[in-house]
matplotlib code that plots the C-alpha trace (Angstrom):
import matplotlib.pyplot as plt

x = [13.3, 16.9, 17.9, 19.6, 16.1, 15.3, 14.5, 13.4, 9.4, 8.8, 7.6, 5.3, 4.2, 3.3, 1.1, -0.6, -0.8, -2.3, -4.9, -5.5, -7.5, -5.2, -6.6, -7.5, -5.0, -6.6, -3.8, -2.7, -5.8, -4.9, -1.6, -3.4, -1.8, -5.2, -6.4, -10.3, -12.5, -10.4, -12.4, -14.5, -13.3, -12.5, -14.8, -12.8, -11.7, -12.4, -10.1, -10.6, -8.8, -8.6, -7.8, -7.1, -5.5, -4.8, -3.7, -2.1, -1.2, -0.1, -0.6, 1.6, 3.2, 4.5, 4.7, 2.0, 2.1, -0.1, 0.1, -2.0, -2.6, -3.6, -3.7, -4.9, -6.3, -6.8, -8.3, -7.2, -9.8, -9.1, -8.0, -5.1, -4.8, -2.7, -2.6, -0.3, 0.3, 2.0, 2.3, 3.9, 3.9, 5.3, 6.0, 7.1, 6.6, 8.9, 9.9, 11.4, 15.3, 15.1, 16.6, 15.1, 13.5, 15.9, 15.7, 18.7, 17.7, 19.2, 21.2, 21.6, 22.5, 20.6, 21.8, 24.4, 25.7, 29.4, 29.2, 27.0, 27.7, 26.4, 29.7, 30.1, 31.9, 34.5, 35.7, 37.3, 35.4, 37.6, 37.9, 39.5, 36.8, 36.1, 32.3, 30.8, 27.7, 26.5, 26.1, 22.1, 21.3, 18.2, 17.4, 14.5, 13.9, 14.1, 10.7, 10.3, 10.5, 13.5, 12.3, 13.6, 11.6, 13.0, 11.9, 10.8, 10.9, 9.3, 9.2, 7.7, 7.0, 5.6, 4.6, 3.1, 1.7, 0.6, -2.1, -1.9, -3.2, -1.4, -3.6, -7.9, -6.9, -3.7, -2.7, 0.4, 1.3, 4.5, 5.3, 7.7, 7.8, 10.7, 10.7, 12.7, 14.0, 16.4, 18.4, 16.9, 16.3, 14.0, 13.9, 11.9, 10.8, 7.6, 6.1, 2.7, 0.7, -2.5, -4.4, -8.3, -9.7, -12.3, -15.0, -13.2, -14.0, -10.5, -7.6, -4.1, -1.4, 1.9, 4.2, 7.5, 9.6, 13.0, 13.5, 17.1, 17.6, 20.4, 20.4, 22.3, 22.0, 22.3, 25.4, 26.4, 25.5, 26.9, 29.1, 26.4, 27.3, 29.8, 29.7, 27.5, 29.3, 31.8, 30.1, 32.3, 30.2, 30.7, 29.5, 26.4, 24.9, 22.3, 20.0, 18.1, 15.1, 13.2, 9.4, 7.6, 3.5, 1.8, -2.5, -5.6, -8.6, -12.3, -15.6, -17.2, -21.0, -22.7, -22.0, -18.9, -15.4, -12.1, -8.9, -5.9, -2.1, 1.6, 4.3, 7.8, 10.9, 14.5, 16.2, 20.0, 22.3, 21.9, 18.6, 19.6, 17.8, 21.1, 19.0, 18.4, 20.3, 20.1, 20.5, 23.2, 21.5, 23.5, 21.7, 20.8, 18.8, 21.1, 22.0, 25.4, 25.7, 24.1, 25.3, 23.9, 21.6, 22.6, 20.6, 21.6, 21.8, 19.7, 15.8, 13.5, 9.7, 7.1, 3.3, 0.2, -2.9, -6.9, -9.5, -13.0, -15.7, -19.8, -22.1, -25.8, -28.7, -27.7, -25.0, -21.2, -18.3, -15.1, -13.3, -9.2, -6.5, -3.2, -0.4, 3.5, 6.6, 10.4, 13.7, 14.7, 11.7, 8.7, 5.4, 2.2, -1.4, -3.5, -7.5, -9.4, -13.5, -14.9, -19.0, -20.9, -24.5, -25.9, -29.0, -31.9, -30.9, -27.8, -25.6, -24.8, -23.1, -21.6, -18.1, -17.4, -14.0, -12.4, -8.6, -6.6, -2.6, -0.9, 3.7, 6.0, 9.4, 12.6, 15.1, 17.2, 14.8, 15.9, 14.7, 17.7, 21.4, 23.2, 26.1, 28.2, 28.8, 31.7, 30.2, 30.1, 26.9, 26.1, 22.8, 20.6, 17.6, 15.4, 12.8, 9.6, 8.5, 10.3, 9.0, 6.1, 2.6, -1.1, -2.8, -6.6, -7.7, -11.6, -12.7, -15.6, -15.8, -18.9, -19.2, -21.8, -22.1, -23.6, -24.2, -23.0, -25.6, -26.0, -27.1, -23.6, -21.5, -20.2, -18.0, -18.1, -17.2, -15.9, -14.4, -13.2, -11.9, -9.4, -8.4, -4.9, -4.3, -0.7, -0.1, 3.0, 2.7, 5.8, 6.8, 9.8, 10.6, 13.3, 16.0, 16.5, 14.9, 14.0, 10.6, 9.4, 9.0, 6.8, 9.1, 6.6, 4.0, 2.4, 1.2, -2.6, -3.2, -5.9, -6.6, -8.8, -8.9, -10.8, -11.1, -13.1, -13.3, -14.4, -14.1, -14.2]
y = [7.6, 6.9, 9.2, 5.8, 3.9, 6.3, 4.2, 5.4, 4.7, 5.4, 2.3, 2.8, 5.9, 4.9, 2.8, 5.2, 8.1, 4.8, 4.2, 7.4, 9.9, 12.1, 15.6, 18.3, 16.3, 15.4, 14.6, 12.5, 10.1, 10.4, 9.0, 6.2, 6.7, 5.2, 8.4, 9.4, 11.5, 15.1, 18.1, 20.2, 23.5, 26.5, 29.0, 32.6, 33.9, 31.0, 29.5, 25.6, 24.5, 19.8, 18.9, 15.4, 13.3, 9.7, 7.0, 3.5, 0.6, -2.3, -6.0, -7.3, -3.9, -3.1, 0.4, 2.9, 6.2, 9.6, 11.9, 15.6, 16.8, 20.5, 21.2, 25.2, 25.7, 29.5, 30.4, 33.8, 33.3, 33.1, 29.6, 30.7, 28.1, 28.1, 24.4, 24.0, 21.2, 20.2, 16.9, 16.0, 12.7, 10.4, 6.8, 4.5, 0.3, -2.5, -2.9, -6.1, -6.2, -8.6, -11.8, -15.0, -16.3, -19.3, -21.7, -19.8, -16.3, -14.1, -10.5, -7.6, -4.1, -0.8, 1.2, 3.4, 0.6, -0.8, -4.1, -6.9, -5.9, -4.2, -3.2, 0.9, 3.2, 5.7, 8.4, 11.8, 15.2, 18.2, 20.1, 16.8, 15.2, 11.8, 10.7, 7.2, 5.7, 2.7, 0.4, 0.2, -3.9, -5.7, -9.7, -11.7, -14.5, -18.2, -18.3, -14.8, -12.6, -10.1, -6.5, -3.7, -2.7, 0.7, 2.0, 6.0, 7.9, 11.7, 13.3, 17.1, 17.7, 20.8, 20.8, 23.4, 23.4, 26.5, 26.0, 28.8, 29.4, 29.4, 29.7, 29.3, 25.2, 24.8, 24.8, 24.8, 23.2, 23.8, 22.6, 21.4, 19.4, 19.0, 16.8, 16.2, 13.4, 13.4, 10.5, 11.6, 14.8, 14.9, 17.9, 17.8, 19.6, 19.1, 20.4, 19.4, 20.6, 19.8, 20.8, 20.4, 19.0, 18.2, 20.8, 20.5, 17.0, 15.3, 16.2, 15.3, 15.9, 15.3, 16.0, 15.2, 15.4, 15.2, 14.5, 14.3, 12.6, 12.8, 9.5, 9.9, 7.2, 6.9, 5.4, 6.0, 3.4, 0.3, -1.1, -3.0, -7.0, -6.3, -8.9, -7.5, -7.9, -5.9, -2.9, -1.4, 2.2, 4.8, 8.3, 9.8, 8.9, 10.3, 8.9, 10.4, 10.0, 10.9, 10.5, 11.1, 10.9, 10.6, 10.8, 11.4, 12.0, 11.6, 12.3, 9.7, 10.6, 13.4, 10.5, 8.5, 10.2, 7.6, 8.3, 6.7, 7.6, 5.5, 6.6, 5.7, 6.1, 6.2, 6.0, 5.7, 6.1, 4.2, 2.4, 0.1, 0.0, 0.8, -0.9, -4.2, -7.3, -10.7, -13.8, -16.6, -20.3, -24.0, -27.1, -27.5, -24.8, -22.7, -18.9, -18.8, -15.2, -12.1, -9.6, -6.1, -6.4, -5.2, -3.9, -2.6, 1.1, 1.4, 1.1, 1.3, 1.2, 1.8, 1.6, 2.1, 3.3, 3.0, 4.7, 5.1, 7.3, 6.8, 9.1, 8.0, 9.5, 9.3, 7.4, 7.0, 4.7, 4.5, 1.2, 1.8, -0.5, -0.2, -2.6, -2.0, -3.2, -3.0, -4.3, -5.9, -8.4, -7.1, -6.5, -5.9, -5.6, -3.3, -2.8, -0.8, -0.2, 2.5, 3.3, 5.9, 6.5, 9.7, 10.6, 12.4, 15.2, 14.5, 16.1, 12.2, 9.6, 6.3, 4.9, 1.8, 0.8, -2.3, -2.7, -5.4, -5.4, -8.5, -8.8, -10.6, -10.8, -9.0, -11.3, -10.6, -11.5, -14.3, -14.7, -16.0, -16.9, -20.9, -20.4, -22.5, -19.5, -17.1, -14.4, -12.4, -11.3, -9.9, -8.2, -9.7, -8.5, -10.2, -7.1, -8.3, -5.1, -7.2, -10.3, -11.7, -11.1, -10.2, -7.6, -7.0, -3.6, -3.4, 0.4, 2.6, 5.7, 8.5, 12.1, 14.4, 18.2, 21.1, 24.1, 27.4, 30.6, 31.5, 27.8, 26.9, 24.1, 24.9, 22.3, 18.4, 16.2, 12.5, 9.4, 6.7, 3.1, 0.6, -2.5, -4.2, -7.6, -8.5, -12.4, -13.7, -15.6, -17.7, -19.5, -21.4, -24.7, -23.7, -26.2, -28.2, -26.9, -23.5, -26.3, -26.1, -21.9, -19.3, -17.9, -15.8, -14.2, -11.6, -8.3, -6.9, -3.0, -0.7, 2.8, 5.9, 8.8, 11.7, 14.8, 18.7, 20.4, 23.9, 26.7, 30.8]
z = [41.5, 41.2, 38.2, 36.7, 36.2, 33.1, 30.1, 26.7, 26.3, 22.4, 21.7, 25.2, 23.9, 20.7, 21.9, 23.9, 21.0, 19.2, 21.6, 22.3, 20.2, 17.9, 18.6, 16.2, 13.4, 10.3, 8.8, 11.1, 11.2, 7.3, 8.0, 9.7, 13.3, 14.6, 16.0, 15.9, 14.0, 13.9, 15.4, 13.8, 12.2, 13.6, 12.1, 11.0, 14.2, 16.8, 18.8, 19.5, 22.7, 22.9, 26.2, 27.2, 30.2, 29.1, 31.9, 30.7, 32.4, 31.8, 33.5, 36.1, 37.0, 33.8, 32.7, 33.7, 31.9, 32.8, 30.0, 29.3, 25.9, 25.3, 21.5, 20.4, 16.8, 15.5, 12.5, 11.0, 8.0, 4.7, 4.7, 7.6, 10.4, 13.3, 15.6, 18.4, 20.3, 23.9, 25.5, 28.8, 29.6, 32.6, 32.6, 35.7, 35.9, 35.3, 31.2, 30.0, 29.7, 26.4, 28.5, 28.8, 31.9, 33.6, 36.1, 39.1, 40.0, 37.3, 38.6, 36.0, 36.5, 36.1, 32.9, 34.8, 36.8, 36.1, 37.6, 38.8, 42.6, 44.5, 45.5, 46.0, 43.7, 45.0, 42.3, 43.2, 42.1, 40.0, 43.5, 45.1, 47.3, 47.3, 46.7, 46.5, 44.7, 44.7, 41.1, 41.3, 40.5, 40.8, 40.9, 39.3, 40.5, 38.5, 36.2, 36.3, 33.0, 33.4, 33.6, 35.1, 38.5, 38.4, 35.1, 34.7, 32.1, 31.0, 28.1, 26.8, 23.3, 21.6, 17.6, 15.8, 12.4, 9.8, 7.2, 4.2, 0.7, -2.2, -4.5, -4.7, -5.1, -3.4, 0.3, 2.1, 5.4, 7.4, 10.8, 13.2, 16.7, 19.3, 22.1, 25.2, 27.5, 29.6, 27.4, 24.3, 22.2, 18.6, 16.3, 13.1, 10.8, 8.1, 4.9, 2.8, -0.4, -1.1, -4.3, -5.3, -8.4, -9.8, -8.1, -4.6, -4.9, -5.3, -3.2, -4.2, -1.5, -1.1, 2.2, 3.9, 7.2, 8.1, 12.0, 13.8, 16.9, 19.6, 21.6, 25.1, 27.1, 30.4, 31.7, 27.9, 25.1, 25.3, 22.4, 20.4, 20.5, 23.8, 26.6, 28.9, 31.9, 30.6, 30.1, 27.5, 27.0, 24.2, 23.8, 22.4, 19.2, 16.5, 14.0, 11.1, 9.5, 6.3, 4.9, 2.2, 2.0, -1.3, -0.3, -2.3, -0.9, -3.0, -2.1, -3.3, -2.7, 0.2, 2.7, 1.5, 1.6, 0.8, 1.4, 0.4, 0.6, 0.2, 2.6, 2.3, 5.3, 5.4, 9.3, 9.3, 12.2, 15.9, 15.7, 18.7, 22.0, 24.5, 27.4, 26.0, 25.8, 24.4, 26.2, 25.7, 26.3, 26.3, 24.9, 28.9, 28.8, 31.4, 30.7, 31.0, 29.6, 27.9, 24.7, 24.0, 21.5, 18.1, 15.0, 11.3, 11.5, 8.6, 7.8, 5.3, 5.4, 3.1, 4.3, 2.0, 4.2, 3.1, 5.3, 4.3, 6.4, 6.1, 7.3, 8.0, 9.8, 13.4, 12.6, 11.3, 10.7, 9.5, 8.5, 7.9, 6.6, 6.6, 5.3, 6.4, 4.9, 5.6, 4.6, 8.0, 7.4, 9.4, 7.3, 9.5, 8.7, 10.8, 10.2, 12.5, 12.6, 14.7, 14.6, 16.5, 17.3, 18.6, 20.1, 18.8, 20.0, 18.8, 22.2, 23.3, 21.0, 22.0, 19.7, 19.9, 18.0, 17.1, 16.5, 14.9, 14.0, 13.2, 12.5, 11.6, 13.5, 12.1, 10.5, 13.3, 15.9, 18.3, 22.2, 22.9, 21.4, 21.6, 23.6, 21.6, 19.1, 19.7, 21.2, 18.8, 16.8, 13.5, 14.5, 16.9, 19.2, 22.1, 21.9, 22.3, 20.1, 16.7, 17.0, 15.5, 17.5, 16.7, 18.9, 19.6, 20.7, 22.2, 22.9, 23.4, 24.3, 25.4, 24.6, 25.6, 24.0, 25.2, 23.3, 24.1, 24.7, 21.0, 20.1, 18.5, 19.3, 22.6, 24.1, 24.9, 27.3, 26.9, 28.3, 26.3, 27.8, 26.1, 26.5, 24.2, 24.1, 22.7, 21.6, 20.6, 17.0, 17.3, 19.9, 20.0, 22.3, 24.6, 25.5, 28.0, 31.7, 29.7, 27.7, 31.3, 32.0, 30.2, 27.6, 25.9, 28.3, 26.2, 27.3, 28.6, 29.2, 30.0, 28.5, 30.3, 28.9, 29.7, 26.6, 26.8, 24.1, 23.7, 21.7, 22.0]

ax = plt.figure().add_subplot(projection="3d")
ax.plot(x, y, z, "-o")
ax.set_aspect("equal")
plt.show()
């Protein structure tokens, strides 16, 4: 794949990490990331090894992504817990561009290309020979939703996090995760304290992270607002971004534990997408243009999260809610059910899970731009990923254990299947010959994972 077709896939990836089951991370299925039940604990001494290979694909040859997961988790004793984690993950497809569909076939250029031809570049190397490179471009035809055909993308991330006592009521986390792509690189850092009252009942915690980002696109970032075919680039830029976590956790009775915590973050710096672009319409309904999207380079969100975990006979559930807010006008509702049934035996369980995430759009969100304007923009965005849409996940997933030689838990084996609907909420008459064309086609995608886990 031509190294120019490299798109960032965060928003792919979260997705994914959604869907997907959030391994040996209690705190994460805290945070409400939509992960499942964490593992069981190491006992002093064990080592747990997760192990998972995910595969996601999307409808009408969208992005497909492969990603393995293998996650370690040491226990020294004495309340001393080591957990690393390493994720490699490859991503390939088409990805919307962020213009609208028209009537005339519709040419654009892949992110390193300076022009709308396919017209090759000459330029002259530091040792004085001459080279030439073509401007990779693609063409959709009329009707058709822009997307990029070439898109790839990989990414590696390792995290590691250290669990300690500070006291008989008190525990200490500290961790930290880097991840790399070749456009993008992510260091953070992350801290948490957690302290037991009430006879190890009630648990009050209260953590934090600070990540730093270098974005580098490809073919450099474009000057947000710019004419697109101009393709006035700039350098590399960063972005920032704090959190806080506020949780409490109760056991409410032998079979009822709640938990419930407020999160609040701060991102400033280049929140842009550098690969999408906003399309300009006239009152005919003809595209007679396209800007670089542009978005504030500030953000603030604040999310409260309720999850509550029953524990029957043979069988569980866990019901979570979480409710989002932030200043650039999104607020989102997300509920998620998940039940399990085991055997008698108790070495087979089925879980089936039910996920539901409604949004509104940003205030900046517009799937297009009246051409009458001046062509400039204050902030403005045709990403699918800010506008207003619900979203229906269906899942189940089946596990069987088998016990080790001594009769203890030995390792199991599951599979778990997904499938995401995505529906646009608002839907807005396009003018002129754009009434006629399928402005807002939503999304489908399908989720297989396969997970052992086993410890020594």
């Amino acid at each position: 794949m031509h190294p120019a077709a490299k798109r960032p896939g965060r928003a792919i990836r979260n997705r994914l990490i959604a869907a997907s089951c959030t391994l040996l991370s209690a705190a994460a299925a805290r945070a409400g990331d939509g992960g499942a039940d964490p593992a069981a604990p190491a006992e002093d001494g064990q080592t747990i090894v997760d192990t998972a290979l995910a595969y996601y694909a999307e409808n009408n040859g969208r992005v497909r992504a492969i990603e393995p997961i293998v996650n370690l988790r040491h226990d020294f004793g004495d309340e001393r817990i080591l957990a690393l984690k390493l994720t490699f993950d490859s991503l390939s497809g088409a990805t919307p561009n962020g213009a609208v569909p028209s009537t005339r076939p519709q040419t654009f250029a892949s992110p390193s290309g300076h022009s709308l031809t396919a017209a090759p570049q000459t330029y002259t190397t530091a040792s004085g020979q001459t080279s030439v490179i073509s401007s990779p471009i693609y063409t959709v035809a009329a009707g058709q939703l822009p997307m990029d055909p070439n898109y790839h993308d990989q990414r590696l991330a390792v995290s590691g996090t250290y669990q300690l006592p500070v006291s008989g009521l008190t525990q200490a986390t500290l961790g930290g995760d880097l991840s790399y792509e070749h456009d993008f690189l992510s260091v953070s850092g992350n801290g948490a304290i957690a302290h037991d009252f009430n006879q190890k009942n009630t648990t009050l915690s209260l953590g934090g992270n600070l990540e730093f980002d270098m974005v580098r696109p490809i073919g450099g970032a474009p000057v947000a607002g710019s004419d697109y075919t101009l393709f006035e680039k700039q350098g590399d830029h960063t972005k920032h971004d704090a959190n806080v976590v506020l949780g409490l956790t109760q056991i409410m009775t032998r079979r009822w534990l709640a938990d419930v915590n407020v999160s609040y973050d701060q991102l400033n710096g280049y929140l842009n997408d550098p690969y999408k672009i906003v399309s300009l319409v006239d009152s005919l309904g003809s595209v007679t243009g396209y800007l670089y999207e542009k978005r504030p380079d500030r953000r603030s969100r604040t999310s409260v999260f309720l999850e509550n975990r029953l524990a029957l006979d043979r069988a569980s559930a866990g019901l979570t809610l979480r409710y989002m807010s932030d200043d650039w006008g999104i607020h989102s509702e997300t509920a998620q059910l998940k039940l399990r049934w085991s055997n008698p035996q108790r070495d087979r369980y089925l879980e089936p899970q039910l996920r539901w995430y409604r949004q509104t759009a940003a205030n900046f969100y517009t799937p297009w731009i009246s051409s009458g304007g001046t062509g400039y923009i204050t902030n403005a965005s045709a990403d699918e990923r800010l506008g207003a849409f619900h979203a229906v996940t269906w899942g189940l997933k089946y596990a069987a254990r088998f016990p080790d030689d001594s009769g203890g838990d030995g390792s199991e084996l599951s599979l778990r299947a997904e499938f995401y609907r995505q529906t646009p909420d608002r839907r807005l008459a396009g003018p002129g010959a754009l009434s006629g064309l399928n402005l807002y086609p939503g999304l489908q995608a399908v989720l297989v994972q396969v997970e052992w886990r086993f410890g020594y």
